[in-house]
VEXROPA-583854 format. One record per residue (C-alpha): x, z, y; residue in three letters; residue number from 1. Coordinates in steps of 0.001 Angstrom, whole numbers, always signed. Layout:
BEGIN
<r c1="X" c3="Z" c2="Y" code="Ala" pos="NUM"/>
...
//
This chain:
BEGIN
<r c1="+117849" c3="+83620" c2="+92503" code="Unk" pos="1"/>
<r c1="+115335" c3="+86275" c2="+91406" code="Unk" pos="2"/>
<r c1="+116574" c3="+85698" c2="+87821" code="Unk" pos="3"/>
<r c1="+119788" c3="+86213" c2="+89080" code="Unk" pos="4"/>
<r c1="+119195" c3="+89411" c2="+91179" code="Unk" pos="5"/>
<r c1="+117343" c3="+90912" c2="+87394" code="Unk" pos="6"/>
<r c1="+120407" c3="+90142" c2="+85489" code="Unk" pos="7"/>
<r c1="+122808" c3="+91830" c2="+87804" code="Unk" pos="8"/>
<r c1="+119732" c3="+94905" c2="+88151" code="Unk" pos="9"/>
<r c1="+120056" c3="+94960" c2="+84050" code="Unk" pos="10"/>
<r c1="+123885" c3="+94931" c2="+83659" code="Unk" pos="11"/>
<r c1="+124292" c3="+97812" c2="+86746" code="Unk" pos="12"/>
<r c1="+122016" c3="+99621" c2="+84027" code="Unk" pos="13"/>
<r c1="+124210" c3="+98985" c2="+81156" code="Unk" pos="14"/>
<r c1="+127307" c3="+99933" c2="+82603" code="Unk" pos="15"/>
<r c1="+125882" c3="+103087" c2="+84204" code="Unk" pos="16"/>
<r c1="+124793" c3="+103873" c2="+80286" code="Unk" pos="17"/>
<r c1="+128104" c3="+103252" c2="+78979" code="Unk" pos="18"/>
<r c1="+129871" c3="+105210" c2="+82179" code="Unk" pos="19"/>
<r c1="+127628" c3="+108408" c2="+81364" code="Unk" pos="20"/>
<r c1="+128608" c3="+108489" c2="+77480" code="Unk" pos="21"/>
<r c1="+132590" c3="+107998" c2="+78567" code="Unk" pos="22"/>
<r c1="+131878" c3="+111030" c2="+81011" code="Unk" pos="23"/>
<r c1="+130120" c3="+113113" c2="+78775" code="Unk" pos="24"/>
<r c1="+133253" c3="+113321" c2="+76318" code="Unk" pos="25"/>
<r c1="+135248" c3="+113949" c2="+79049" code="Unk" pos="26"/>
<r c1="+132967" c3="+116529" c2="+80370" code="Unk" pos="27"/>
<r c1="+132200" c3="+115625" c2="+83919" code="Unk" pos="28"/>
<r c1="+128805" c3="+116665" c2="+84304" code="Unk" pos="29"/>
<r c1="+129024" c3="+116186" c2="+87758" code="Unk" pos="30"/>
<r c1="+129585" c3="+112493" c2="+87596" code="Unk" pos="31"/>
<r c1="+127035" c3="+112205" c2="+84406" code="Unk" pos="32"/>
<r c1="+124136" c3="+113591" c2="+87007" code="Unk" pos="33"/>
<r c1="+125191" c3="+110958" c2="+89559" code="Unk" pos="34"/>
<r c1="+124812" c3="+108154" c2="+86912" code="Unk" pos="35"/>
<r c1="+121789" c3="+109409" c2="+85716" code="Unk" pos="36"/>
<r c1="+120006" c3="+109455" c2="+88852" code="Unk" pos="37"/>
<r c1="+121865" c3="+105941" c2="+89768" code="Unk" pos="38"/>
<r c1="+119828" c3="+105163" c2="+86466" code="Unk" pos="39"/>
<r c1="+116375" c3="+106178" c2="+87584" code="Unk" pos="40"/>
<r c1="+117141" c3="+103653" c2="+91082" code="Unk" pos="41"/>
<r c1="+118037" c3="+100960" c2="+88971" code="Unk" pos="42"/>
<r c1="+114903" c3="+101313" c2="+87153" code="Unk" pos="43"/>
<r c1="+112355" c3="+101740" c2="+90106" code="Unk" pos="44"/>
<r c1="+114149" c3="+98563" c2="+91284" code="Unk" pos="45"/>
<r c1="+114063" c3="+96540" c2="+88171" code="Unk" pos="46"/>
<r c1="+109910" c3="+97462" c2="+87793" code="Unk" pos="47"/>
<r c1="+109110" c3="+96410" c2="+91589" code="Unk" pos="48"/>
<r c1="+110797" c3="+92756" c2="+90673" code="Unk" pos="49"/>
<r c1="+109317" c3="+92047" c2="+87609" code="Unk" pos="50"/>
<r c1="+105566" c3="+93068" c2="+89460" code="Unk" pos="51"/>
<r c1="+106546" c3="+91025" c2="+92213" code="Unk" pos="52"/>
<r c1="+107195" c3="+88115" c2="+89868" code="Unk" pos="53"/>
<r c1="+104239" c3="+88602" c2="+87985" code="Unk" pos="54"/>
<r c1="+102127" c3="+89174" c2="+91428" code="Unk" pos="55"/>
<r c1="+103681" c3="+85852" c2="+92258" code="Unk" pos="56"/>
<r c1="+103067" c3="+84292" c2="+89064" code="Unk" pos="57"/>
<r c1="+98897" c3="+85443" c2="+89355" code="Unk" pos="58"/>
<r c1="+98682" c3="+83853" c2="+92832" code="Unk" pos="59"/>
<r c1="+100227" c3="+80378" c2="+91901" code="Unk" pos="60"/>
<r c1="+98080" c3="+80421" c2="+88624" code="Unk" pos="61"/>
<r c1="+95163" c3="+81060" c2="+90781" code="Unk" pos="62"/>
<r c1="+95393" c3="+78738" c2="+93274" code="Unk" pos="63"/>
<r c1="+95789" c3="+76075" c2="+90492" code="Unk" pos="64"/>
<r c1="+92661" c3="+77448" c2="+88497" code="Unk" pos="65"/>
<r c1="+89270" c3="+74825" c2="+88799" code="Unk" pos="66"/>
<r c1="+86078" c3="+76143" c2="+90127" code="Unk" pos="67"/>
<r c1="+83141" c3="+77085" c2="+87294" code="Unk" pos="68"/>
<r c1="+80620" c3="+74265" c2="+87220" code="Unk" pos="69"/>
<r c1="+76953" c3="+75324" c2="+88149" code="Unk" pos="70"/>
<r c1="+74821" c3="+76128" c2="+85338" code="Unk" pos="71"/>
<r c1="+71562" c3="+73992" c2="+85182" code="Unk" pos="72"/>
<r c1="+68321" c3="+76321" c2="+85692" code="Unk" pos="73"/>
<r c1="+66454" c3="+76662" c2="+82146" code="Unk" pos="74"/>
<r c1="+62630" c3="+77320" c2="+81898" code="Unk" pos="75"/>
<r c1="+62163" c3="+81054" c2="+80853" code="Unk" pos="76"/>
<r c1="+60559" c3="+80361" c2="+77754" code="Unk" pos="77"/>
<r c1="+63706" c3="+79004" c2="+76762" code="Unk" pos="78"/>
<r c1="+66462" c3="+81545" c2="+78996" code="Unk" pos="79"/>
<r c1="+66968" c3="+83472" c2="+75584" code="Unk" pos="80"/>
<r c1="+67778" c3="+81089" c2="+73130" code="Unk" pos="81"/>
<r c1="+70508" c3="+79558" c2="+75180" code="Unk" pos="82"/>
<r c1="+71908" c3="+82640" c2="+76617" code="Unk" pos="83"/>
<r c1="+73632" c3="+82641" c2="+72864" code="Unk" pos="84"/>
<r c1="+75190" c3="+78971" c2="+74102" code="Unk" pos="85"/>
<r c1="+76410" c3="+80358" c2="+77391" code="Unk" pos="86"/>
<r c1="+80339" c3="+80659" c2="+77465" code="Unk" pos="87"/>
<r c1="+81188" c3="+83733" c2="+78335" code="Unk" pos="88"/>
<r c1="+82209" c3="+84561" c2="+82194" code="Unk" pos="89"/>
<r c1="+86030" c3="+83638" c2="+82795" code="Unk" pos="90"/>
<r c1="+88028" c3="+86399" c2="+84416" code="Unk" pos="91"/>
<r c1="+90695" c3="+85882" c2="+86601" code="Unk" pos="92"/>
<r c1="+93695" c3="+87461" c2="+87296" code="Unk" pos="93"/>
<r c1="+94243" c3="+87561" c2="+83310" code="Unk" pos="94"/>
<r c1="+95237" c3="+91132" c2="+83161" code="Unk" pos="95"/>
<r c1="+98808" c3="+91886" c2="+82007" code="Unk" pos="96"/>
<r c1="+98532" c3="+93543" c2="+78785" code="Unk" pos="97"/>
<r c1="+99382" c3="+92858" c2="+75702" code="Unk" pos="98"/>
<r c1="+95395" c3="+92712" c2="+74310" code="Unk" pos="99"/>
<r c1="+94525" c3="+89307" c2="+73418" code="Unk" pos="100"/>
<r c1="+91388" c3="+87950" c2="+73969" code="Unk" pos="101"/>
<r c1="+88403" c3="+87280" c2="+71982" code="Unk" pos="102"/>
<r c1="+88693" c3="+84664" c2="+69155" code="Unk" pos="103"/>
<r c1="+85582" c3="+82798" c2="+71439" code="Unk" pos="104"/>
<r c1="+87066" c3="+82673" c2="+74427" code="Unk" pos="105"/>
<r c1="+90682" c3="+81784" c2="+73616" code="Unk" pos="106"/>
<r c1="+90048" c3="+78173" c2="+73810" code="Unk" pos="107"/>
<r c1="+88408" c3="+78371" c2="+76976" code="Unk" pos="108"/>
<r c1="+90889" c3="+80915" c2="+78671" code="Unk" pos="109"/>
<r c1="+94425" c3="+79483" c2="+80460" code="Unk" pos="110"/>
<r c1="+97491" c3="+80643" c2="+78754" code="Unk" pos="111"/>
<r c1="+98600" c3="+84079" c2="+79644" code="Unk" pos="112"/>
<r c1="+102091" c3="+84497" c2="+80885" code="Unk" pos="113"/>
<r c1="+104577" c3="+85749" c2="+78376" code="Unk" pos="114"/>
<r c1="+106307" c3="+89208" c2="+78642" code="Unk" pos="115"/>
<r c1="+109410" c3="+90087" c2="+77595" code="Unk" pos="116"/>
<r c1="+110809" c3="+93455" c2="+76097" code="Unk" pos="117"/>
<r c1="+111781" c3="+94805" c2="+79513" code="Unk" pos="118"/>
<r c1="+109422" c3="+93896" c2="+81421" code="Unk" pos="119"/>
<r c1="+106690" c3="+95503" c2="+78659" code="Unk" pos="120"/>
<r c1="+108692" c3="+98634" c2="+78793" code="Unk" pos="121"/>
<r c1="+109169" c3="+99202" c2="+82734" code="Unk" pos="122"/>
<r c1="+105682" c3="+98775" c2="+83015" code="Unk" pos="123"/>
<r c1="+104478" c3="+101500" c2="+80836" code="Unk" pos="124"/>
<r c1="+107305" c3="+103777" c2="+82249" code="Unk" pos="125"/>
<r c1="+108743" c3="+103409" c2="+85851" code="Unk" pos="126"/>
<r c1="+111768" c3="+105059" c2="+85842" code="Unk" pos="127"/>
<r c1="+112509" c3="+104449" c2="+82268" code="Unk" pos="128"/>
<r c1="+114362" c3="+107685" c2="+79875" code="Unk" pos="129"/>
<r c1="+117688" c3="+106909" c2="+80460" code="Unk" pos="130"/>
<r c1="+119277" c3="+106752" c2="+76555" code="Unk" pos="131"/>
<r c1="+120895" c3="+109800" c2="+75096" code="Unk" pos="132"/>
<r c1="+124091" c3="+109530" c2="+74368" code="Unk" pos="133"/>
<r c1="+126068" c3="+110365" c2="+71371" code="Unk" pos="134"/>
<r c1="+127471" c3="+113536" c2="+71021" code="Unk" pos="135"/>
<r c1="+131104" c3="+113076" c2="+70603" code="Unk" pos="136"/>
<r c1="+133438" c3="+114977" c2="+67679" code="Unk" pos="137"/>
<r c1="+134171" c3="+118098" c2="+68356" code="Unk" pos="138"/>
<r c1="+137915" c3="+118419" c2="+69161" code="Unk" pos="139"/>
<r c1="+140246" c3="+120115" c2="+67153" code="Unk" pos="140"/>
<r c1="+141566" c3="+123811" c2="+68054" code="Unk" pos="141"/>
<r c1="+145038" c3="+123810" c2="+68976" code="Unk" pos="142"/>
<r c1="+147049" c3="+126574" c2="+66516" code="Unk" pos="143"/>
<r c1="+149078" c3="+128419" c2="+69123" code="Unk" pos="144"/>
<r c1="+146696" c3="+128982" c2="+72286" code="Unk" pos="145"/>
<r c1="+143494" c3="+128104" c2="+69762" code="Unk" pos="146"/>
<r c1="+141670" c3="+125923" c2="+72939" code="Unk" pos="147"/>
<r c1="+140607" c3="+122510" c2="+71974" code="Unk" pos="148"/>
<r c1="+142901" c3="+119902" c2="+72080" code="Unk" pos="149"/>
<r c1="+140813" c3="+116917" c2="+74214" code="Unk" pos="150"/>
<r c1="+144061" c3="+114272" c2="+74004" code="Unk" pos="151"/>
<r c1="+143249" c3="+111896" c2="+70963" code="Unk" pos="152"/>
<r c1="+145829" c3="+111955" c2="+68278" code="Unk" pos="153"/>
<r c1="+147195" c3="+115487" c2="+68760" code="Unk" pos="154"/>
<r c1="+146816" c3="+118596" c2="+66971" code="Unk" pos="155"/>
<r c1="+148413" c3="+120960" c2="+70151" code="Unk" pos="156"/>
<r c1="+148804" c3="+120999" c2="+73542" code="Unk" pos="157"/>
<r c1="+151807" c3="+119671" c2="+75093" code="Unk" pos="158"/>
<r c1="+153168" c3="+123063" c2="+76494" code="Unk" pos="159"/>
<r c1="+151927" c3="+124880" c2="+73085" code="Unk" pos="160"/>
<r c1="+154561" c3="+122226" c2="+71395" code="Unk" pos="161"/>
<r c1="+157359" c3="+123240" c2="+73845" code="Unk" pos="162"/>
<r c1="+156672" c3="+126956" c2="+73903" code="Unk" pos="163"/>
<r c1="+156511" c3="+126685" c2="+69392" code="Unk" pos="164"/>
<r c1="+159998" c3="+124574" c2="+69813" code="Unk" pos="165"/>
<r c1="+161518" c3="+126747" c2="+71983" code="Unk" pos="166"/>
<r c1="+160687" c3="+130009" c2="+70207" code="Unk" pos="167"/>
<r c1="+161640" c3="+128587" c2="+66665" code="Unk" pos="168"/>
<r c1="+165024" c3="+127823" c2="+68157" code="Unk" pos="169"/>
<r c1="+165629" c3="+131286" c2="+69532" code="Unk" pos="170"/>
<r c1="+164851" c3="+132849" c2="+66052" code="Unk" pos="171"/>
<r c1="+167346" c3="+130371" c2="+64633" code="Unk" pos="172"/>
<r c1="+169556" c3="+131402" c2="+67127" code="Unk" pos="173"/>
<r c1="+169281" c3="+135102" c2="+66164" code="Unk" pos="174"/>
<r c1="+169963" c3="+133988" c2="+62274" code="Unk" pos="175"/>
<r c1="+172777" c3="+132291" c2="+62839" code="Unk" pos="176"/>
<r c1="+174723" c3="+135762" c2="+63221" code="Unk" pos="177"/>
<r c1="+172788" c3="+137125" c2="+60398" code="Unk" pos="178"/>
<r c1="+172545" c3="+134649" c2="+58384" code="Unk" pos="179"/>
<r c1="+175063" c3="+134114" c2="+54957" code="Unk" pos="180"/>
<r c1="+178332" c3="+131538" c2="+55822" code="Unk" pos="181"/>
<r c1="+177224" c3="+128246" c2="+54859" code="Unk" pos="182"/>
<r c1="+178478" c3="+126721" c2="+51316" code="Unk" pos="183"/>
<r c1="+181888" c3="+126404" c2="+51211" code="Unk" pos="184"/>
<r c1="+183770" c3="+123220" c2="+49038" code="Unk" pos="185"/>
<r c1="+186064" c3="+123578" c2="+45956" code="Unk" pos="186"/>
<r c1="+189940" c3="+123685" c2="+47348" code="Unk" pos="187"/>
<r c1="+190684" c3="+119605" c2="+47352" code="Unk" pos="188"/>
<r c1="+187670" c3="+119304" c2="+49554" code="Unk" pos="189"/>
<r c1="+188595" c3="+122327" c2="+51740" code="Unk" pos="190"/>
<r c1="+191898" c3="+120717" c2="+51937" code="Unk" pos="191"/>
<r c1="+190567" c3="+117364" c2="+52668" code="Unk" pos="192"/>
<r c1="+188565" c3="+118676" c2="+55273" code="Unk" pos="193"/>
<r c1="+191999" c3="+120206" c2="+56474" code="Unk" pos="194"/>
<r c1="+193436" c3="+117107" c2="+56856" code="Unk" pos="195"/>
<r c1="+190879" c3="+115281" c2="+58549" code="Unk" pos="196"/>
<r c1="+191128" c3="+117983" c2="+61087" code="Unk" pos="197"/>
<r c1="+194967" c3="+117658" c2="+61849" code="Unk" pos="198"/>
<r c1="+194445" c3="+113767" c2="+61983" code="Unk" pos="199"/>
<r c1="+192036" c3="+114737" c2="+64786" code="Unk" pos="200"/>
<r c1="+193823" c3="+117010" c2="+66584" code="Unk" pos="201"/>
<r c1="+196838" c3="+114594" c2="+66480" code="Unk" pos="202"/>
<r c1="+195448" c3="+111735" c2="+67998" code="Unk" pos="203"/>
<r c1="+192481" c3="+113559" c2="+70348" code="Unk" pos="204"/>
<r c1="+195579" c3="+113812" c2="+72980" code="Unk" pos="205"/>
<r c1="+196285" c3="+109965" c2="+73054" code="Unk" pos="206"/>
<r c1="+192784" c3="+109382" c2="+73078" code="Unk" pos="207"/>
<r c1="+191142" c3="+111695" c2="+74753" code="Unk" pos="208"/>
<r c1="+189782" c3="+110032" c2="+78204" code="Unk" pos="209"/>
<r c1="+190797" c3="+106185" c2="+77099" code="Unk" pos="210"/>
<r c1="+188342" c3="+103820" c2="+77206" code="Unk" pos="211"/>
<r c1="+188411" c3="+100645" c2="+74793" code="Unk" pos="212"/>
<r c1="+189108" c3="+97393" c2="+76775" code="Unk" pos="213"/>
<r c1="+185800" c3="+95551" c2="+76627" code="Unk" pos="214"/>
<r c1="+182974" c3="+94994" c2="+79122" code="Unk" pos="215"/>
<r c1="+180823" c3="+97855" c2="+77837" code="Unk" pos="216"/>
<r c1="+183849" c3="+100378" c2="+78292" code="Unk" pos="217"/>
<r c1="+182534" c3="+102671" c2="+75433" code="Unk" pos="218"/>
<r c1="+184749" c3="+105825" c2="+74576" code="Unk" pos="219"/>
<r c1="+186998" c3="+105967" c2="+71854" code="Unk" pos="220"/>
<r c1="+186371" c3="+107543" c2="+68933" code="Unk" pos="221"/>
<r c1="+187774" c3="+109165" c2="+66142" code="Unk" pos="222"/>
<r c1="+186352" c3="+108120" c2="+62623" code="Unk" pos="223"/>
<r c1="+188530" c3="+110389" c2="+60785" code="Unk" pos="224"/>
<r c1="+185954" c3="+113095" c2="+62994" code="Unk" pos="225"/>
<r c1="+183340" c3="+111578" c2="+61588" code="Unk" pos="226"/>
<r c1="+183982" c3="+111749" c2="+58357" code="Unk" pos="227"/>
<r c1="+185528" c3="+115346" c2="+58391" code="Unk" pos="228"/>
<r c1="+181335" c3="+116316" c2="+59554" code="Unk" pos="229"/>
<r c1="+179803" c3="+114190" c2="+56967" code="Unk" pos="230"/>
<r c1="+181787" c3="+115927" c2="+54511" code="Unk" pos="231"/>
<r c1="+180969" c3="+119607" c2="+56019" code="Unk" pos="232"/>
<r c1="+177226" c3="+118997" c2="+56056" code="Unk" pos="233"/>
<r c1="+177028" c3="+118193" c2="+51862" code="Unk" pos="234"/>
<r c1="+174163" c3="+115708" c2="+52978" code="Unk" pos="235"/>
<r c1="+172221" c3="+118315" c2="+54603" code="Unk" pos="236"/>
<r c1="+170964" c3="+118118" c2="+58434" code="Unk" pos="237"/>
<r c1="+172759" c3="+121356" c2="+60283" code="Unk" pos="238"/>
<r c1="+170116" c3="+122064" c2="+62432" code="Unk" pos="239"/>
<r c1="+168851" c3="+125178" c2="+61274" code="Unk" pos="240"/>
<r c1="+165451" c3="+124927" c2="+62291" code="Unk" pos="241"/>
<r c1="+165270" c3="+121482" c2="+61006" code="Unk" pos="242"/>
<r c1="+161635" c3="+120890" c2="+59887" code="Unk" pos="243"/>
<r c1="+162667" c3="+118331" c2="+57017" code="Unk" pos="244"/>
<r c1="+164904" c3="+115324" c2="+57237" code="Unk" pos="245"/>
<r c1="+164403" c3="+112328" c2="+55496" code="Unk" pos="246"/>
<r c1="+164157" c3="+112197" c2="+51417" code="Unk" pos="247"/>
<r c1="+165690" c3="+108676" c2="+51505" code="Unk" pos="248"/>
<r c1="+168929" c3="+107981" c2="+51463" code="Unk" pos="249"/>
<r c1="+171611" c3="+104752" c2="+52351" code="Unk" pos="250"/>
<r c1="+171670" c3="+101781" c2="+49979" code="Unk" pos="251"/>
<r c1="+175337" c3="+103291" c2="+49030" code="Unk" pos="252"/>
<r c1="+173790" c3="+106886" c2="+48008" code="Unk" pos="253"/>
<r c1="+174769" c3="+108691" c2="+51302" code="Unk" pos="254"/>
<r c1="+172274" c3="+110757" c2="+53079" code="Unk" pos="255"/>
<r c1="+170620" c3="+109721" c2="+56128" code="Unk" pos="256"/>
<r c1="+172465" c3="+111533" c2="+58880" code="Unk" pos="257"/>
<r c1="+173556" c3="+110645" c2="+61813" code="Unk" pos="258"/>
<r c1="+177166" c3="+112376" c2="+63369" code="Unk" pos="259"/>
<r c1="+177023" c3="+113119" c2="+67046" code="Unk" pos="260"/>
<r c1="+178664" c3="+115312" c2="+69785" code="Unk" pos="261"/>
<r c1="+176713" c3="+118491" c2="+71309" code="Unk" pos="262"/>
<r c1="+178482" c3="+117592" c2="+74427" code="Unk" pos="263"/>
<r c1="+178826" c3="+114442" c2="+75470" code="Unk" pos="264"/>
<r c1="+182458" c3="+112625" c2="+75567" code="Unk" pos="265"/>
<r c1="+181437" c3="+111299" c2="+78981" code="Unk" pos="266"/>
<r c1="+180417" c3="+114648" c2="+80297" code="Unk" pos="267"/>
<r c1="+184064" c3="+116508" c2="+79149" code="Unk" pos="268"/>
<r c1="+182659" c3="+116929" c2="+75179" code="Unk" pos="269"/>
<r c1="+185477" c3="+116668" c2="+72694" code="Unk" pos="270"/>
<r c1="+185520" c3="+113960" c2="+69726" code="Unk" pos="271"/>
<r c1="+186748" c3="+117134" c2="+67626" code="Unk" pos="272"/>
<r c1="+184509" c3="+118671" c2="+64139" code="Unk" pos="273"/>
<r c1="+183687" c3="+121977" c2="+66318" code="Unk" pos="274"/>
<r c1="+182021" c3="+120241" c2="+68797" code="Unk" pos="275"/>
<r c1="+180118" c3="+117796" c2="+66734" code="Unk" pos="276"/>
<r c1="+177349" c3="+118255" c2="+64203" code="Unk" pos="277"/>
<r c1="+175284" c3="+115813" c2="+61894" code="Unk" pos="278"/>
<r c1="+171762" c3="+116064" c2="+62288" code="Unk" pos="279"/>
<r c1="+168962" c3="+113670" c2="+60765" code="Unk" pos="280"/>
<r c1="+166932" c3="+110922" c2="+62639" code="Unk" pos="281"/>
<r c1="+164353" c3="+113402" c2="+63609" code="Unk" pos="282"/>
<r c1="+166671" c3="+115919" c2="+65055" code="Unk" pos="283"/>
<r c1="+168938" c3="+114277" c2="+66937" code="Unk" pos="284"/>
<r c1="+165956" c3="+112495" c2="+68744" code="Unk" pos="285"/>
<r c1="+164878" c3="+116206" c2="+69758" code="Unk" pos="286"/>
<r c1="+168353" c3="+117143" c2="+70743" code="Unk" pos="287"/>
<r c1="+168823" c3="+113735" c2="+73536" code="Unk" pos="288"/>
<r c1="+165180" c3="+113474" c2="+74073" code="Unk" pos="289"/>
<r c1="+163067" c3="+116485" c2="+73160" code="Unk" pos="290"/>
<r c1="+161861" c3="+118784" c2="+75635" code="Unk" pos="291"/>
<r c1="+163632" c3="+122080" c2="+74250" code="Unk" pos="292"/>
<r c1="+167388" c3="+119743" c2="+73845" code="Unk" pos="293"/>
<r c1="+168910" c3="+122497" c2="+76421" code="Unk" pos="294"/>
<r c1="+167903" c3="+125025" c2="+74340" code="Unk" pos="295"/>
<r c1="+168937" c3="+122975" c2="+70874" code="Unk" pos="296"/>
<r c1="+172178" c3="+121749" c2="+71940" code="Unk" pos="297"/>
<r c1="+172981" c3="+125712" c2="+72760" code="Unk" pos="298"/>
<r c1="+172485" c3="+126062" c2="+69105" code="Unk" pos="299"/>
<r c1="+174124" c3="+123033" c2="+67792" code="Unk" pos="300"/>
<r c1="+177414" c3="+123954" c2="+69413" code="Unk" pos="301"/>
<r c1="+177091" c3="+127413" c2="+68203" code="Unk" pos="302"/>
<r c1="+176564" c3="+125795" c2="+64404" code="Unk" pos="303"/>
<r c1="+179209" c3="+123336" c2="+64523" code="Unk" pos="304"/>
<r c1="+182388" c3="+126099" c2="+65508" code="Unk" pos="305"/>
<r c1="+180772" c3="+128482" c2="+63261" code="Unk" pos="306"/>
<r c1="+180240" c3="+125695" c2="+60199" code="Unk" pos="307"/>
<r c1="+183840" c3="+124487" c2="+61343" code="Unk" pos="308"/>
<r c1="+185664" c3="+128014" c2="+61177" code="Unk" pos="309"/>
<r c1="+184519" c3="+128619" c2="+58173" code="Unk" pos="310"/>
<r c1="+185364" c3="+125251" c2="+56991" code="Unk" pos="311"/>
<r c1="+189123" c3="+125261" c2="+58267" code="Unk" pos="312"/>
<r c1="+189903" c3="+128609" c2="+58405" code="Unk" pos="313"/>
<r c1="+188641" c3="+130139" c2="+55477" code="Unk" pos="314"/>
<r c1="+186369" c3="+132791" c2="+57941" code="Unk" pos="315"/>
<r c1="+184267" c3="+133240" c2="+60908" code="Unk" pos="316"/>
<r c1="+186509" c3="+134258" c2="+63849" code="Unk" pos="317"/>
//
């Protein structure tokens, strides 16, 4: 039991060390003064059982200890050449240290209890220096409010990365206006792109609300739609504050885009070129998902009449 009650004493200690270096990285000194001191109990306690063992220990060892025979009286002529003979005196309690006795008197002595590591060092220091514990890497500065960033694995704040989003899409949003029309196609593809849009507007009618006949109930769309936006975007992403879409490209050549409506068909979006856009993996995961996809899909339906007016009509109207 005693073992028992040392072992859990030792392991409170370990987990208060490894509780004070999680702490101090997340900078609660507050809670790393409550584990120290927790510490310095846990170490008064540990140093009263291991003296109480070894106070134990000294009385059994005692009690089991033999008596000194009687030396036999010598004539005083002869007292000082066998005082040389005498053992020397015995003395008991062994003292705990780690001294060792003389080579002449280790035969004769019992054997002295063993100490371990712990016990050594709780006896030369009761409370035992808690262990210092590592400094931890200095975060990085975040470039927009230039605090440290303490989350691991990101280079800015959460907010910072909403409040940069949401003021790069307002200066896109400003260019747009300003900015030149985007490239336009020889006349076939102009008049392809023609076509593709009368297709659409022919059928969007008869469509427009139908649902195909299957469990999942999906909208209908228009492919011809599709393919009119593919061929507007020349394998470029139209979101104009794209940060870079993907240098790879389909296993037949095409670009990696991906068509979709700025307003939902379910929500009363069109399936019609001026309300759709095609935007790249990254992109259109910010414009259903991202924080700032308000903001974006205010943009994106701005892009998509302005990219299809000048597409179909020759001019911006």
């Amino acid at each position: 039991m005693a073992d028992k009650h040392l072992q859990r004493l030792l392991r409170a200690r370990q987990n208060a060390n490894q509780r004070i270096v999680y702490n101090t990285q997340l900078r609660q000194p507050d809670v790393v003064a409550r584990l120290r001191r927790r510490i310095t109990e846990l170490d008064r306690e540990i140093a009263q059982h291991l003296s109480k063992e070894a106070n134990a220990e000294e009385k059994s060892r005692s009690a089991s200890v033999p008596s000194a025979p009687q030396r036999k009286a010598v004539p005083k002529n002869r007292a000082t050449a066998s005082k040389a003979n005498e053992p020397s005196k015995i003395i008991w309690p062994i003292p705990l240290t780690p001294a060792t006795p003389p080579p002449s008197t280790s035969a004769s002595l019992p054997r002295q209890p063993r100490i371990s590591d712990a016990e050594n060092d709780s006896e030369k220091s009761a409370p035992a220096r808690p262990l210092e514990p590592k400094r931890p890497a200095e975060p990085p500065l975040c470039p927009v409010c230039e605090r440290p960033v303490l989350a691991a694995g990101r280079k800015r704040h959460q907010r910072c990365e909403r409040v940069r989003a949401l003021s790069s899409l307002d200066q896109a949003k400003r260019d747009i206006t300003s900015s030149p029309p985007p490239p336009v196609g020889g006349d076939s593809e102009t008049a392809a792109y023609r076509s593709l849009v009368r297709k659409v507007e022919r059928r969007e009618a008869a469509t427009y609300g139908r649902r195909h006949e299957r469990v999942s109930r999906d909208p209908i769309r228009l492919q011809t739609a599709r393919r009119a936006v593919l061929m507007r975007s020349r394998g470029h992403c139209e979101n104009p504050a794209c940060g870079g879409q993907p240098a790879d490209v389909t296993d037949d050549g095409q670009a990696i885009l991906e068509v979709d409506h700025v307003e939902r068909i379910a929500e009363g979006g069109r399936d019609h070129p001026a309300q759709m856009v095609a935007l790249c993996p990254n992109c259109h995961a910010m414009k259903e998902r991202g924080a700032a996809r308000a903001a974006l899909r205010s943009v994106l339906l701005d892009v998509a009449m302005r990219n299809h007016d000048v597409w179909h009509n020759g001019s911006i109207s």
